[in-house]
N, C-alpha and C positions, 0 to 999 in steps of 0.2 A: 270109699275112704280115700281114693287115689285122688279122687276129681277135689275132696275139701282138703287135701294140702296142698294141691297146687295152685286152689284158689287160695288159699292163705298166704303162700308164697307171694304170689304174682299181687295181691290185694292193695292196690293202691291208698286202701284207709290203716292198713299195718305197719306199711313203710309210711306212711307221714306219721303214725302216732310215735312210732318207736325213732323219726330221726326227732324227736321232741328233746330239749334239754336238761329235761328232768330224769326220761328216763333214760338215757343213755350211758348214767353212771349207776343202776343199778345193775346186779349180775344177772338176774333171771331173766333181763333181755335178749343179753348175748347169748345165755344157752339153749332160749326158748328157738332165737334167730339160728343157731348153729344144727339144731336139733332140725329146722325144717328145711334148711338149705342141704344138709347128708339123707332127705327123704327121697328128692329127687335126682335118680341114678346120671342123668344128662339133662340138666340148669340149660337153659339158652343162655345165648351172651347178656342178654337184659338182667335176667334174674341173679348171672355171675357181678355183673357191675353193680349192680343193687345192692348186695351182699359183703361184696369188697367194701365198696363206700362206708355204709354201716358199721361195719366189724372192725375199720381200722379207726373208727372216731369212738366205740366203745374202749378195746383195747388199754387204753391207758388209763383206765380207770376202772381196771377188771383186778379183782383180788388175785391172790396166786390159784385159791382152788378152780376157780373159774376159770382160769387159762389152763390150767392141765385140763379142765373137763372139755373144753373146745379144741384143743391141740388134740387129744384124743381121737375127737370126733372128725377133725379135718385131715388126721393124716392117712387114713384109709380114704376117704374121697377120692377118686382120680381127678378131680377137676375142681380142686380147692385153689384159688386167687393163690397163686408162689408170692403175691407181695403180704398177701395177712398170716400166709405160712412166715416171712420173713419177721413182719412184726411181731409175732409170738415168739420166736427165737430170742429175738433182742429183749423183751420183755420180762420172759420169765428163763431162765438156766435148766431146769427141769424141761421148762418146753423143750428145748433147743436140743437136750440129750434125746426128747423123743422125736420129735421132728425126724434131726437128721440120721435116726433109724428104721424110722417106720413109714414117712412120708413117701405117696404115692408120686407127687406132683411136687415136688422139693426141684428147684429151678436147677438149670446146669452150674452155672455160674454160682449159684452159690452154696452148690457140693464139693465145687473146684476152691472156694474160697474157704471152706470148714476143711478140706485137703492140707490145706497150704498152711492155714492157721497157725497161732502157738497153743491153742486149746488141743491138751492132749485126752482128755474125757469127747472131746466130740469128733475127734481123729477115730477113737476106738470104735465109738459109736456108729460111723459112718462104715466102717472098715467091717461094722457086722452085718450092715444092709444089702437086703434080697436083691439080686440083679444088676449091682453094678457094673457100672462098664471102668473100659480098660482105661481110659485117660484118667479116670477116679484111681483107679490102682496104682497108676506108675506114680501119679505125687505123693499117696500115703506113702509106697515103698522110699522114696526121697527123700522122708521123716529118719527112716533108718532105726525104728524104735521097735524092739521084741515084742511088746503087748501088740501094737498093731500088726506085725508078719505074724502072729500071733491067731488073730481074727481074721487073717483075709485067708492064711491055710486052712481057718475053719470052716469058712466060707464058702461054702459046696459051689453056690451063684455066680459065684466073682469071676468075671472075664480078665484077663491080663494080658498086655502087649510083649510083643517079643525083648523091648527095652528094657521091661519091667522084670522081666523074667533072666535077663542078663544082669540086671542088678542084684535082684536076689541074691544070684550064683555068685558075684563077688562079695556081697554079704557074708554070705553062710556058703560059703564054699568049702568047709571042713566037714561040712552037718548033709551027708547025704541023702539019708532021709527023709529031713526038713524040704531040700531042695527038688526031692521027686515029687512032693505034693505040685510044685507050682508047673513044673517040665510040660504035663501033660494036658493041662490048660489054658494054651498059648489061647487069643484072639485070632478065629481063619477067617477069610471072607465069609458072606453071607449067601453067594452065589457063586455057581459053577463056572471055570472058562467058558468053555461053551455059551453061556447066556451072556457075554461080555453087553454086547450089543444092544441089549434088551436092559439092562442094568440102571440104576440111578448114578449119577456121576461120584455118590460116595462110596459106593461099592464096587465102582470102577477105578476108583483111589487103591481102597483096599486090594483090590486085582492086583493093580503093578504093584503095590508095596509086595506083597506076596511073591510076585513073579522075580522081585530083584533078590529077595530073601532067597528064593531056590536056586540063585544063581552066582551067589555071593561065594569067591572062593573056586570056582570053574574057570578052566583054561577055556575062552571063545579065541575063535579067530575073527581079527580087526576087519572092518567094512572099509573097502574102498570107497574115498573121497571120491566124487563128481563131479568137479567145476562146472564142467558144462549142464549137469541135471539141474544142478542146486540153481545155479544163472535160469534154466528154462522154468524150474518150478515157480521164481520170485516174478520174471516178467507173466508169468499165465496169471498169477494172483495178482498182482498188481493191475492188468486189466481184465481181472473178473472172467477168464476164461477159462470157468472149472472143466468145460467138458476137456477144451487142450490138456488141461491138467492130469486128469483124468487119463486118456491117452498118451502122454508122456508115461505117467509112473506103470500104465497098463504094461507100456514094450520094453522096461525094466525087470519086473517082477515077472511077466508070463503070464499076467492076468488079463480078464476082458473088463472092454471101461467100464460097463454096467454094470460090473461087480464092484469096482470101487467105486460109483456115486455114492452109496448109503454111507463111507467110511468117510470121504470127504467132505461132505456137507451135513454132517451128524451137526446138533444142535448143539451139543457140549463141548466139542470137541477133543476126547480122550483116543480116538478112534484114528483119526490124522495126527495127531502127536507122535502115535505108535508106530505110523508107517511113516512117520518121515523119520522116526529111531531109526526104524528098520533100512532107512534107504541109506544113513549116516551123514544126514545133514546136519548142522552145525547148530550152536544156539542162536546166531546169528538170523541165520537163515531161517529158524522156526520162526521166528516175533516177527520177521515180515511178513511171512504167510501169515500170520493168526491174527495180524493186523488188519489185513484186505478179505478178511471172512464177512460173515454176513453178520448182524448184529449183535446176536445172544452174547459172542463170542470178541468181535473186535469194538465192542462198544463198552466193553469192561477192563480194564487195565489189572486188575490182580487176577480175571481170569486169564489174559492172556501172559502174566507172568509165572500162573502155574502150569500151563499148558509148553509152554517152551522150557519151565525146569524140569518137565517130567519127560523132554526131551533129550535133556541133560544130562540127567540122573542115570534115565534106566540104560540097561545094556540092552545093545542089540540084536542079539541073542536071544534076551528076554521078550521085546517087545516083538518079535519073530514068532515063536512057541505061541504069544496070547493071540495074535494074528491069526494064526492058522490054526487057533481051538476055537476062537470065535467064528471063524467064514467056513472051517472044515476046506480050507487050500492050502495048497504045498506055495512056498513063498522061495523063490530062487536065492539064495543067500550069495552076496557078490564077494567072494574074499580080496583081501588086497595082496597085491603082486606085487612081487619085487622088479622094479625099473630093469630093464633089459640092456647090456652097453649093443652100439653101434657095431656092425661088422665092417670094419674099416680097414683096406689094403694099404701097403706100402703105395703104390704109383695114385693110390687115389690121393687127390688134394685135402687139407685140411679146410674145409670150406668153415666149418665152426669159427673158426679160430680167425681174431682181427689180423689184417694184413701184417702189423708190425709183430706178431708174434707167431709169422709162418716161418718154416726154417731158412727158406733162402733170404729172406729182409736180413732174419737173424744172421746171418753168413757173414751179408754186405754192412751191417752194421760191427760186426769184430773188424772187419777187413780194413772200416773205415777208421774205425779206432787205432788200427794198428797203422797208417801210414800216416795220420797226421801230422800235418806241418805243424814243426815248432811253434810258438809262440815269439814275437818280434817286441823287443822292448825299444819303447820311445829313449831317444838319447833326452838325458836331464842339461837345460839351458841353462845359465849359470844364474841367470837372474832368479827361476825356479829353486835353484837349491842355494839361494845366499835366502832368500824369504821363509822359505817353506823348514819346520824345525824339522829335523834328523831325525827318524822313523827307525831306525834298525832292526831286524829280527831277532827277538830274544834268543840266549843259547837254550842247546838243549836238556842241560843242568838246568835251568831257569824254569821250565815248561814242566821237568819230572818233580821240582817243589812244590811249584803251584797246583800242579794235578795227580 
């Protein structure tokens, strides 16, 4: 039975009869066509393109029962085409309330777009559906509408971010009840600190969001600035001399270089991001390093602008703790110190200080003020002052009106 559907599938004389222009506006096409494409559990890409093509040139010329009876059928499919998903929506209203409930394969983009919507029937709809995730939650909650908080409390499946779940709380922050359903189904990573290293770069996202979250509201002590590290880190990267590198940040932290190669030369780079938090280098100074990395990395300009905000961002503190649960090493934490003044005697000179503002200049400079010689005025010639008009200095009644 298996081998004659999937030859009727695959059949080169079915798909030319049925892209015919006659029958492509009858219904029994499309559900004969929908009916053999949900036989096969995994379609290759051929038979998915085949099927697409077909289904989206029928479509518009499908009555209403025939689009619930293929909406139906495609929305349990895992691998139904999200663009014939999309033109059923559009098509028929009924589709679209089941679609955006039931559908396995409903695109991101446009559960984020039925999110945002003014359509409050397919907000509800969506807000009832199995497994959504958290970015789908925080835009429903942003609707602000009771029927949908409504359905996503019902919603046993429903992941929620911690944004989302602070909105709530201003929501319904009288309703404490309401408010314990969402509390205890925050969105955690999908993996342990411990496996940082091992991890996909989104669930190394999710890592430090986590980490800054537990850290939010903690007194840390500040990392001492290093001009001079930060200066050695930029020149080693700048001429590509990770092992220097390596051995710089080694006799910093107390580590051996061969334990941070894997952290510096990681391919994503979330892993170097952390340890330059931890060493309290600048943002500055991140984007030059991440610039002079190896490809994956400095050959992408929005990767290297999330890898220096998350340089930013997280505490140091934070990215310390994921450090040493990811490598299982104690990471030296440098605090900053308060500047030290000079132990300076009376007979010792002030050597800091510019010659004109040592005390003896200063001395000779009073001394020199206090004996100078008057000032000598020119005698006025007569031809001078028959020419020249009469200057006077105003009294000083004159001077206290004006001013």
């Amino acid at each position: 039975m298996q081998t004659i559907v999937q030859s009727a599938v695959a059949a080169p004389p079915f798909l030319a009869t049925a892209s015919g222009e006659g029958l492509t506006k009858k219904p029994g096409v499309l559900r004969a066509l929908a009916d053999l494409f949900c036989l096969r559990a995994e379609p290759d890409d051929e038979e998915i393109a085949r099927f697409r093509e077909l289904a989206l040139r029928m479509i518009p010329n499908a009555d209403p029962s025939t689009l619930i009876y293929v909406a139906s059928r495609l929305a349990r499919h895992p691998h139904a085409p999200p663009s014939v998903l999309a033109a059923l929506m559009r098509a028929d209203r009924p589709c679209a309330l089941l679609i955006a409930e039931y559908a396995l394969n409903l695109a991101f983009a446009d559960q984020i777009g039925l999110a945002r919507g003014r359509d409050d029937e397919i907000a509800l709809a969506l807000a009832r559906r199995r497994g959504i995730g958290g970015d789908i939650t925080e835009a429903l909650v942003m609707r602000r509408e009771p029927a949908v908080l409504d359905a996503l409390a019902a919603n046993r499946e429903a992941t929620f971010t911690r944004a989302a779940i602070e909105r709530i709380g201003m929501f319904a922050r009288r309703d404490g009840p309401f408010l314990a359903k969402f509390t205890t189904r925050a969105e955690e990573p999908l993996v342990a600190p411990q496996d940082f290293l091992r991890a996909s770069s989104l669930e190394r996202a999710r890592l430090v969001l986590a980490a800054r979250r537990a850290h939010l509201g903690k007194a840390s002590a500040p990392v001492a600035r290093d001009d001079v590290l930060a200066q050695d880190l930029r020149d080693f990267a700048q001429t590509r001399k990770w092992d220097a590198f390596c051995e710089r940040i080694a006799r910093v932290i107390g580590w051996d270089a061969p334990a941070l190669e894997p952290l510096v030369k990681d391919s994503s780079g979330e892993p170097l991001a952390l340890l330059l938090c931890a060493l309290g280098c600048s943002h500055q100074d991140a984007v030059r390093v991440f610039l002079c990395c190896e490809a994956p990395i400095a050959h992408s300009y929005p990767r290297v602008r999330t890898l220096a905000d998350m340089v930013r961002d997280t505490p140091p503190a934070a990215a310390s703790d994921l450090l040493e649960a990811a490598t299982a090493r104690r990471i030296e934490r440098r605090e900053a110190r308060a500047p030290q003044p000079r132990a300076e005697t009376q007979d010792a000179p002030a050597r800091s200080l510019p010659r004109a503002y040592t005390p003896d200049v200063r001395a000779q400079l009073w001394s020199a003020d206090s004996v100078r010689p008057p000032r000598v005025k020119a005698p006025k010639t007569a031809s001078t002052s028959a020419s020249a008009p009469s200057r006077e200095r105003p009294k000083a009644a004159v001077l206290l009106r004006r001013g």
